[in-house]
MIKEZA-104160 format. One line per field, with one value per residue (C-alpha): residue in three letters; x, y, z. Coordinates in steps of 0.05 Angstrom, whole numbers, m for minus. Layout:
<rs>
tormi: [ala;...]
X: [X;...]
Y: [Y;...]
Z: [Z;...]
</rs>
This chain:
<rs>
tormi: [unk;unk;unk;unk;unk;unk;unk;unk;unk;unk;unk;unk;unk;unk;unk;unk;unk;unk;unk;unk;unk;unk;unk;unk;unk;unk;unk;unk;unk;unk;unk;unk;unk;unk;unk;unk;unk;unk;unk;unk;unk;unk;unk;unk;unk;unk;unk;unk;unk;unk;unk;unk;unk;unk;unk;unk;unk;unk;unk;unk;unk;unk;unk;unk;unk;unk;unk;unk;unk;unk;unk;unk;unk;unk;unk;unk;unk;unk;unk;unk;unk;unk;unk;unk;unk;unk;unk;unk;unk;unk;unk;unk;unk;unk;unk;unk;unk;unk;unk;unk;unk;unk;unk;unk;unk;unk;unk;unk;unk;unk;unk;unk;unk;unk;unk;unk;unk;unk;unk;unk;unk;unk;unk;unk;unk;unk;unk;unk;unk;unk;unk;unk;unk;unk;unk;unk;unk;unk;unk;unk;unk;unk;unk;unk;unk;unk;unk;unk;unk;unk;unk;unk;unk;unk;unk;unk;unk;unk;unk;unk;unk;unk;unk;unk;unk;unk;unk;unk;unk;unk;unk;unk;unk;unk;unk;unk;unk;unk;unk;unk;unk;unk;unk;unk;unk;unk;unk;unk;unk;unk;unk;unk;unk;unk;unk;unk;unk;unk;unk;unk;unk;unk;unk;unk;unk;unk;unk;unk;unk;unk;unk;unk;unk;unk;unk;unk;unk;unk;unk;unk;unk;unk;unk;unk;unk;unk;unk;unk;unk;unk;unk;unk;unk;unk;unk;unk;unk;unk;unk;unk;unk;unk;unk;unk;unk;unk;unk;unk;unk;unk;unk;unk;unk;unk;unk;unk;unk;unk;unk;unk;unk;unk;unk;unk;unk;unk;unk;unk;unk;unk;unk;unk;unk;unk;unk;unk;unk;unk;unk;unk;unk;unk;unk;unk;unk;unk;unk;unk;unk;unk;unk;unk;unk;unk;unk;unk;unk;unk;unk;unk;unk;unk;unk;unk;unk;unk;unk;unk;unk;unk;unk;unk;unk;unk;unk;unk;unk;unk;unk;unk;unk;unk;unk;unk;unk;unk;unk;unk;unk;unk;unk;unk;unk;unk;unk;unk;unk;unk;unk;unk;unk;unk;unk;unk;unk;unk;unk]
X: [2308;2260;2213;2242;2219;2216;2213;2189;2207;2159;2120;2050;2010;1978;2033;2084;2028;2030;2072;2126;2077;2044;2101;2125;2056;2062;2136;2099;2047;2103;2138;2076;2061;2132;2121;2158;2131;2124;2122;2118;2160;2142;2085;2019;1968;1919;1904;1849;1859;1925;1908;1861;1912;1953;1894;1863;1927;1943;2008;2036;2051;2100;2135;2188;2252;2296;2363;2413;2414;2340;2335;2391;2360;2285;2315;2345;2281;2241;2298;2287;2329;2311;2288;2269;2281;2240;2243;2273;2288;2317;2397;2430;2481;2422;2434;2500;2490;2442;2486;2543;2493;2480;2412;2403;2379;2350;2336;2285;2313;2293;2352;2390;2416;2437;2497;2461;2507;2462;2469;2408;2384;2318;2300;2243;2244;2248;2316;2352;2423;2456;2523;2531;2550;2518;2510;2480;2428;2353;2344;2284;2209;2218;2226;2164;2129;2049;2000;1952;1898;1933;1960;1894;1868;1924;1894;1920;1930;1937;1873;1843;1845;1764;1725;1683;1637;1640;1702;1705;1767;1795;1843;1885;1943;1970;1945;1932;1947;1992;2008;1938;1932;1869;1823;1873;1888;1801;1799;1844;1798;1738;1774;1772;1698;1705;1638;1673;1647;1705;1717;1759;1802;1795;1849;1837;1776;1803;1814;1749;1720;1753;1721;1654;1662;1680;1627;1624;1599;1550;1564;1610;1596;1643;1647;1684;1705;1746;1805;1783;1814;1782;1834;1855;1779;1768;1833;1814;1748;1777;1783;1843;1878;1909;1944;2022;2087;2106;2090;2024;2061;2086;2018;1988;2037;2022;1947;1967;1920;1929;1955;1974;2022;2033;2106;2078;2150;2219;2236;2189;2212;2273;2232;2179;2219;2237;2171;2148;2200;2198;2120;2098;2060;2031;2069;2029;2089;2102;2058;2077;2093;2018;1993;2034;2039;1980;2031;2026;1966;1948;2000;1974;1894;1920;1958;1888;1843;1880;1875;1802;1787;1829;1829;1889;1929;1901;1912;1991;1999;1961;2018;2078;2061;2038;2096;2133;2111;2100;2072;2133;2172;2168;2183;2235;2260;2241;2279;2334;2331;2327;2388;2430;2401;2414;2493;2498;2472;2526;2582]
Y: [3111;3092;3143;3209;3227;3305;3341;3408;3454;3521;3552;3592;3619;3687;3733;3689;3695;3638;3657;3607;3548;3571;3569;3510;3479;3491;3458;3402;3402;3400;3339;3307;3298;3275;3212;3237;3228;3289;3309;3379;3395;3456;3491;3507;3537;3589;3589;3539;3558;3539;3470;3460;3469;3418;3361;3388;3359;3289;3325;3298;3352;3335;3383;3422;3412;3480;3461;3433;3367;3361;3373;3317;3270;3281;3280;3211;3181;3203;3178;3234;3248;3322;3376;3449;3496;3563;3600;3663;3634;3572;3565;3583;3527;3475;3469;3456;3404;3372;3370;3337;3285;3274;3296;3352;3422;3472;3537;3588;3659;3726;3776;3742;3677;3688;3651;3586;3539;3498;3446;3497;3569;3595;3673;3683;3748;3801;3817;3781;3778;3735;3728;3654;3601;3616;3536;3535;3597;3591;3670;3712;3712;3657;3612;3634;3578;3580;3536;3488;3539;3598;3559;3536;3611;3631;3668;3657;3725;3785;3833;3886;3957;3952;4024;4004;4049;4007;3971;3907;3912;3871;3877;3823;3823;3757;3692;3728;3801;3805;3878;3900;3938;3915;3977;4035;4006;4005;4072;4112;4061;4095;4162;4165;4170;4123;4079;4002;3945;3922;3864;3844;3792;3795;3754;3750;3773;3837;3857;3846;3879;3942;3940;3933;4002;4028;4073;4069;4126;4131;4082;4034;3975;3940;3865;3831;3758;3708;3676;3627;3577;3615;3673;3653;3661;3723;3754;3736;3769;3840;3898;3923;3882;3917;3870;3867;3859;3791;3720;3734;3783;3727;3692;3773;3767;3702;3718;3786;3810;3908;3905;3966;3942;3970;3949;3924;3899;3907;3837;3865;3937;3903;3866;3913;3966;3929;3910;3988;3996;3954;3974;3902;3931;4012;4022;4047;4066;4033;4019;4052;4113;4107;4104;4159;4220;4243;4260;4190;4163;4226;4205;4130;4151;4195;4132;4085;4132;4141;4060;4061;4108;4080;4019;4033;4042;3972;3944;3963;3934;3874;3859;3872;3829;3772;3767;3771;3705;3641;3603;3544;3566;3504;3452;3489;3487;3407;3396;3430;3391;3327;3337;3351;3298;3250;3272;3274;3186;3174;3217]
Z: [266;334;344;372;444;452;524;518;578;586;646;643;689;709;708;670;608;559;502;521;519;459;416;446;439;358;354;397;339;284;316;332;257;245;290;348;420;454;533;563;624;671;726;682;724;738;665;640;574;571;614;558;495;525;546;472;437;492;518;582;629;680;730;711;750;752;760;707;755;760;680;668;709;683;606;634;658;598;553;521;450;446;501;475;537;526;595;621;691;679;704;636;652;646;562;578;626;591;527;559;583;505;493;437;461;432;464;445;460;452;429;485;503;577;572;546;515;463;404;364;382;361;357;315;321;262;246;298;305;360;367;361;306;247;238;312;299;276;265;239;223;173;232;280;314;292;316;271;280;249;195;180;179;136;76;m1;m1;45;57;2;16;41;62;120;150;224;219;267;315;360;419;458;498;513;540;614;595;659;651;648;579;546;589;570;502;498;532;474;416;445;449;385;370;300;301;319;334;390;418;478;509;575;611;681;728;743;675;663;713;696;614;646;676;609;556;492;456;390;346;388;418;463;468;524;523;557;531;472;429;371;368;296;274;302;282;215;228;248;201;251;313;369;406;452;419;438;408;372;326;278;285;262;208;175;184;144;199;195;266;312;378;439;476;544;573;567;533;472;461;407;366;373;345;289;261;266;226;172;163;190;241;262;330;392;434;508;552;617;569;547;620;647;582;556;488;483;485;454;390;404;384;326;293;314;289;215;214;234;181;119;80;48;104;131;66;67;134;110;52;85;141;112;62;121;157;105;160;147;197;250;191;189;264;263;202;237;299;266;229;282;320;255;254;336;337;262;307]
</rs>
């Protein structure tokens, strides 16, 4: 077979965040190792982090057309044999077109596949159930799309139930944290008057601005930093994580990382649900719930500071999640692609 030329079609930016290119960015990785040529398709700006990721790994970026037509045509002049589409604004009808034009497509989806008519779906979320061919579907956790640094940081094992007199946290929220919920999520920390050591992600100016304003009291210290290519490390570092409900779950998971997760939009609240209830994850409630009630945040610092002050309870996070995620889940999505890609050139 010639070499396999993959588009990948994501956007990132400010307020889009950059879970879309991440994942995408960690299939790129998987097909990159396979031999296949791989190009990224879509607007990336605003974020130098994510600008970085993509120079950091030789990825093309090109713009990303919008329409089924413009999609056709750009799969056309890349010759391109497979293009992943992972947006929530995209025409639905583009996998469609670009399937009767003959190139594979897979679509990335969470809990809902607008209408998409693909060769492959991908929801890597936790107990996922779409209503679509079984034979078509790429469903649940043991599919989730991690990058070559969190595989690397994988431990053989998850975490020991460890008493620590300062435990080491550390909070994130996305690429960009577009919603803005790194100060209130470090306001009810604090709150709880546990000795920390905390450290920050601080994804844009503003949200910055607003932790500097912020007190810790005796025996905390609060660290902001800027978004860094050394997330694995220093979730691997933490004692407890405190981080959004969206694509760093699964990479939480396979790290076996005690996290606690806050809901920050709607497209989260399903899969968010589900991890709190299978005990991958302690659940912090929504977020506009958490800025409006003082019952929750209230209910939020109670479940942070029985974390903060047990080993155990880490510990049992710890296991479930990282039996949860085995880290093989994009082999598994390439293998998937090329096989369908293998009977689409014999048929």
């Amino acid at each position: 077979m010639s070499t396999v030329r993959v588009g990948l079609r994501c956007d990132a930016g400010p307020l889009r965040g950059v879970g879309h290119l991440v994942r995408c960015l960690a299939l790129g990785e998987e097909f990159l190792a396979r031999g296949a040529s791989v190009e990224v398709f879509g607007t990336v700006a605003g974020v130098d982090w994510a600008t970085g990721q993509l120079a950091a790994r030789g990825l093309p970026l090109h713009p990303g057309p919008d329409t089924p037509a413009g999609l056709v045509e750009a799969a056309r002049r890349h010759r391109l044999d497979v293009l992943v589409l992972d947006s929530y604004e995209l025409d639905p009808a583009a996998a469609g077109a670009l399937r009767a034009a003959g190139v594979l497509t897979l679509t990335i989806v969470d809990g809902d596949t607008r209408g998409q008519d693909a060769d492959l779906y991908l929801d890597q979320n936790f107990g996922t159930d779409l209503a679509v061919p079984a034979r078509r579907l790429l469903a649940g956790s043991g599919y989730a799309l991690l990058r070559d640094g969190v595989l690397a940081a994988r431990p053989a094992t998850a975490r020991p139930a460890v008493e620590v007199d300062r435990p080491s946290v550390l909070a994130f929220f996305g690429g960009t944290d577009a919603a803005g919920a790194a100060p209130l999520l470090t306001e009810i920390l604090l709150s709880t008057g546990r000795p920390m050591e905390l450290t920050v992600v601080a994804g844009r100016p503003e949200v910055a601005a607003r932790l500097a304003r912020l007190a810790p009291g005796p025996g905390q210290a609060l660290l902001p930093v800027p978004p860094t290519g050394t997330l694995p490390a220093l979730i691997a570092a933490a004692d407890l994580v405190v981080s959004a409900a969206g694509t760093s779950t699964w990479e939480l998971c396979c790290l076996g990382a005690p996290s606690a997760l806050v809901c920050v939009v709607d497209n989260q609240r399903e899969s968010y649900h589900r991890v709190v209830a299978a005990g991958l994850v302690a659940g912090l409630g929504e977020l506009p719930a958490l800025a409006a009630d003082g019952a929750a945040g209230a209910a939020a610092r109670r479940v942070l500071d029985g974390l903060l002050g047990s080993g155990a309870q880490r510990a049992a996070l710890s296991a479930r999640a990282w039996a949860a995620v085995d880290g093989r889940g994009r082999q598994r999505v390439v293998d998937a692609v090329l096989d369908a890609l293998t009977h689409q050139q014999v048929a």
